[in-house]
N, C-alpha and C positions, 0 to 999 in steps of 0.2 A: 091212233092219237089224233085229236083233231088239230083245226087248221091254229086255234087260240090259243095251243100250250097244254089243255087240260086234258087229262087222262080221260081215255073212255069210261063208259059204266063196265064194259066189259075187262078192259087194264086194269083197272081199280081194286082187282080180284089177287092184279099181282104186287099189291103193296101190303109188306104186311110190320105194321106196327110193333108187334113183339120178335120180331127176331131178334138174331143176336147185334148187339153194337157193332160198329165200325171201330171204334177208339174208344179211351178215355177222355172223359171232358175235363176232368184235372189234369190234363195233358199237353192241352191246348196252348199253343204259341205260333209265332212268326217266324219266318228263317233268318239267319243273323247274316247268312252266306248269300249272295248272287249270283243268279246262274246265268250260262253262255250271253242271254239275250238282253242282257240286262246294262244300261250305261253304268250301273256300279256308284258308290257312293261314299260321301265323307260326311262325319260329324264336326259340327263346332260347339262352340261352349255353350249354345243352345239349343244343341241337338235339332238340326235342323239341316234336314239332307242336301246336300249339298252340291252335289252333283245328279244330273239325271232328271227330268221332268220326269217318266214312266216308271216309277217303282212297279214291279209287278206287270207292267203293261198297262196301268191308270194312269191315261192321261189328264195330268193335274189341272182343274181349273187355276185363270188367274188370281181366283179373288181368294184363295186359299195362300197362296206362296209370300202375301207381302205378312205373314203372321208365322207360320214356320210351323214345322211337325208337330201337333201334341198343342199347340196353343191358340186355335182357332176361337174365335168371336163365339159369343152366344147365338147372333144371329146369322151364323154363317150354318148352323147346326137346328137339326128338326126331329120330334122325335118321331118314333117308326112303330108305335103303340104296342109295345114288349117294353114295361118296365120303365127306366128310366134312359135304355137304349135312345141315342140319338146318332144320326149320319147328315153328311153335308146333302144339302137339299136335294141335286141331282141323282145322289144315291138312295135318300129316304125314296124319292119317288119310285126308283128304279122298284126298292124292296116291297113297296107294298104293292106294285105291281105282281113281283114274282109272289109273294102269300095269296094277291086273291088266286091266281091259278095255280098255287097248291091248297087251297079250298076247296076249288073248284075239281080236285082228286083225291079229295079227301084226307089232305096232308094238313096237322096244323104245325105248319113252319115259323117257329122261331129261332131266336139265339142265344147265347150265354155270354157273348162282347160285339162292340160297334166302336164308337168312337171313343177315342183311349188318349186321355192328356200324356202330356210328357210325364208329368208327376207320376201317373199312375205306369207307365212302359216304365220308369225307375222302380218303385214298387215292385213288381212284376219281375224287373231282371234280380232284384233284390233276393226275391223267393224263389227263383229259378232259372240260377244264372246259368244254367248248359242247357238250356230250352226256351229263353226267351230271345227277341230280337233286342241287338245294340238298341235303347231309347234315342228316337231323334230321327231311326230308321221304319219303323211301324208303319202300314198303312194305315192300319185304326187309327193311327195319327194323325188322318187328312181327312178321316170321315169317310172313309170309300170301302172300307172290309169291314165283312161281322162273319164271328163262327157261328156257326151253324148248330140247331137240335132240330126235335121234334118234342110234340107235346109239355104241356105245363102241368107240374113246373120241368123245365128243361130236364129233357134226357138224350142220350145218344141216338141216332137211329142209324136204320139196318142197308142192306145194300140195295134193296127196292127203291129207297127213296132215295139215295147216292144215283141210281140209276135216273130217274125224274130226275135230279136234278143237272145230271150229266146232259140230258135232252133240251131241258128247257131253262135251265140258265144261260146258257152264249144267247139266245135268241134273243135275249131278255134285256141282256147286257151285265151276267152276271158270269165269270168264268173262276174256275178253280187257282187259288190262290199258288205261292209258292213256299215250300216243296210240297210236289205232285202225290207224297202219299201221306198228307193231313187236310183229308177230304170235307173236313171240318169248314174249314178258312175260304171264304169266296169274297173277288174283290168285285168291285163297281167296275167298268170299265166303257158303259154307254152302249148306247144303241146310234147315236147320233156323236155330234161335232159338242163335247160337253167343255171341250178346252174354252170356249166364251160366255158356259152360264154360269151366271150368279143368281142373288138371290132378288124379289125384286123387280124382274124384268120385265114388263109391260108385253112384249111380245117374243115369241121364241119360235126356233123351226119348228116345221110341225113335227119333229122325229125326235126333239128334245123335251122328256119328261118336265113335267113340272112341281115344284113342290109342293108338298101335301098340305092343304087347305092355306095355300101363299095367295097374299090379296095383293094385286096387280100394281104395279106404281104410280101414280097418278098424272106423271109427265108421258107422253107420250116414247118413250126412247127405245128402241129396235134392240134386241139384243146383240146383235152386230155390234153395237156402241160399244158392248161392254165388252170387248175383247182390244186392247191397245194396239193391235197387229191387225184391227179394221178399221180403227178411227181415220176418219179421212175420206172414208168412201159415203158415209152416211150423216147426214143432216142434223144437230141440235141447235134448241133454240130456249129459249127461256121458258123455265120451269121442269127441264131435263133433270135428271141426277143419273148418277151411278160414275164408272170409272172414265167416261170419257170429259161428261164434267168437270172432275177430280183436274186432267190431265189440260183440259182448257184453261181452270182456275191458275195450274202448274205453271204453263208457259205465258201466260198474261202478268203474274208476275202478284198474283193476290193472294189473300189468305187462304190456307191450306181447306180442304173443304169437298164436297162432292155435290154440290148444286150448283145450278144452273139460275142466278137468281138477279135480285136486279141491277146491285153491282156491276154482276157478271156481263150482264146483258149492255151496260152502258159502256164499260172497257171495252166489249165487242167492236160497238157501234164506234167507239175513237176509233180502235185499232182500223175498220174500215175504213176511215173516211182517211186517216193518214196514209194510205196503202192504195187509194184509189180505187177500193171495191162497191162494192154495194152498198148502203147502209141501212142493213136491215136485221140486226141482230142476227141473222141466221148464219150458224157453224156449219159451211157444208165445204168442199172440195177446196174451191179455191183461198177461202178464208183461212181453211186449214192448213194450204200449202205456204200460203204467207205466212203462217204464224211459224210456222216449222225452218220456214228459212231463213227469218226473219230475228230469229232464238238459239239457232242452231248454232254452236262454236263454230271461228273461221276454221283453226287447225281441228284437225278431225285423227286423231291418232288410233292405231291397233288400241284396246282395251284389252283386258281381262282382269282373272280375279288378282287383289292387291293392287289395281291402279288407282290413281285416288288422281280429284283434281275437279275444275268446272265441266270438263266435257263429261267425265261419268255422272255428272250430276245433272248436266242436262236430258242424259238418256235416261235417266230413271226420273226426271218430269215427265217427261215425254211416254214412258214404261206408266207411270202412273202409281208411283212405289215412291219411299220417302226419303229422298234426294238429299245425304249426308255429303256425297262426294266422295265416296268409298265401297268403292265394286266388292260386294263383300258374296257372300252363298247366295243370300235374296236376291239380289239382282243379278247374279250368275243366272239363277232359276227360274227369273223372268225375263231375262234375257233369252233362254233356252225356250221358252213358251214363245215370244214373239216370234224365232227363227223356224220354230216348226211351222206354227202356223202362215209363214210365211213361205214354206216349202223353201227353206234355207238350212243348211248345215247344222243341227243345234248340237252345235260345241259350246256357246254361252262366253264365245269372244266376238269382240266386235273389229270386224275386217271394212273393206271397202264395200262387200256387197250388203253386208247389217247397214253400216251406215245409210248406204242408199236406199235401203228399204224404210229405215227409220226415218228418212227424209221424206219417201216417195208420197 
């Protein structure tokens, strides 16, 4: 096998298209159950999991959680040229990497599901309620799983190609879903740090896929910005957008919004010049530190889920989520995203060390 993933000319001999299935494609579903590794999960009346940033072991982007399982944006969603198949960006990328190098072995790899509304996981449990997943629980529901076939129009395939895929999906950042004997089901799970991409992002690690045929943002903004568990460490200025924007516009105290505009740019320059800083529109370290302590509730109390009040509303400005004042699943689940990424506890309460990192 070579060093790219793709099967030799000589391997190539051992894929063979017409064996027998693996399964049934009218078979096909999600586990409703969690196993050992799993933080485990609740529904609400939105179906929207509730506990657990890793369903499956995907670690969930931020910009997916402020919308909830099954009700993702159009533009959070790209399609993966099967149909009208579409996945959240980091994953379309992921897959149509993994196709060209089953191409490249002579596999034509496609699916029969990808991204799956809530609407349609109700459907779904509707038709097959002892095989499908609880709706609200689905990863099709965050854009990160598709089942699996071979050839068009979709059919099952045999255990050669189970085999390729066993090799060269982890590599890839595609690994076997759960349970372990519906070889069908493969999530997203990265190759890289996918917990900070969105869609959009002007520049990204070089290990983080990008989306397929996505045209670049025109502000200058890091994708470090766009994870709320980095804002602080890196520099915006006018004409930025995306979540750290968002989270600027939040704590200055403006219209809701995700740019970086000229508004924006002038509250900056007050809030500078009242604070003793520089006055230079620019959002970098210690602008940010002012504004954060500056915004920040005196009393700083334990949160979690069911707290309501100005301090949970100031951590979901600051989260970059929409600040009701009621710690509900979303901001448990964004909560639980800042904590990991902060190499913190993610239990999705907020203690004295959350607090200080959300200050730091």
């Amino acid at each position: 096998m070579t060093d790219s993933g793709a099967i030799s000319p000589e391997d190539q001999a051992g894929i063979d298209l017409d064996e027998p299935p693996l399964f049934d494609l009218d078979a096909t579903h999600e586990p409703d159950e969690h196993d050992d590794d799993s933080d485990g999960a609740d529904d609400d009346s939105d179906g929207i999991e509730a506990k657990g940033s890793n369903p499956e072991g995907v670690p969930l982007p931020f910009d997916v959680l402020e919308f909830g399982n099954g009700e993702l944006p159009d533009e959070l969603l790209h399609p993966i040229g099967i149909g009208p198949h579409r996945l959240h960006a980091a994953a379309a990328a992921g897959f149509a990497k993994l196709r060209e190098l089953a191409a490249a072995a002579g596999i034509d790899l496609t699916c029969t599901d990808s991204y799956r509304t809530l609407s349609q996981q109700r459907q779904l449990k509707d038709m097959k309620p002892a095989t499908s997943a609880t709706p609200g629980r689905s990863v099709h529901g965050w854009g990160f799983a598709v089942d699996v076939s071979i050839g068009m129009p979709p059919k099952p395939f045999g255990q050669s190609v189970y085999r390729w895929l066993q090799d060269n999906g982890p590599p890839n950042g595609w690994f076997l879903g759960r349970p372990k004997d519906e070889p069908w089901h493969w999530v997203y799970r990265g190759v890289g740090d996918i917990a900070s991409s969105s869609t959009g992002a002007a520049t990204a690690a070089p290990n983080r896929a990008a989306a397929p045929d996505a045209t670049a943002a025109t502000a200058p903004v890091a994708a470090s910005d766009l994870d709320p568990a980095a804002v602080g460490s890196t520099e915006i200025s006018l004409g930025a957008t995306g979540v750290a924007a968002k989270i600027l516009r939040d704590l200055l105290g403006l219209p809701a919004g995700d740019s970086f505009d000229a508004p924006v740019d002038e509250a900056v320059r007050a809030f500078q010049q009242t604070h003793a800083l520089t006055v230079d529109g620019k959002v970098g370290p210690k602008t940010w530190a002012a504004l954060r302590s500056s915004t920040a509730p005196a009393d700083r109390p334990e949160l979690a889920r069911d707290a309501t009040g100005d301090a949970v509303a100031w951590v979901q400005r600051r989260l970059g989520i929409t600040s009701d004042g009621k710690f509900g699943p979303r901001t448990e689940a964004s909560v639980r995203v800042f904590q990991q990424a902060r190499g913190l506890t993610a239990d999705g309460k907020i203690g004295p060390k959350t607090w200080a990192a959300l200050l730091a």
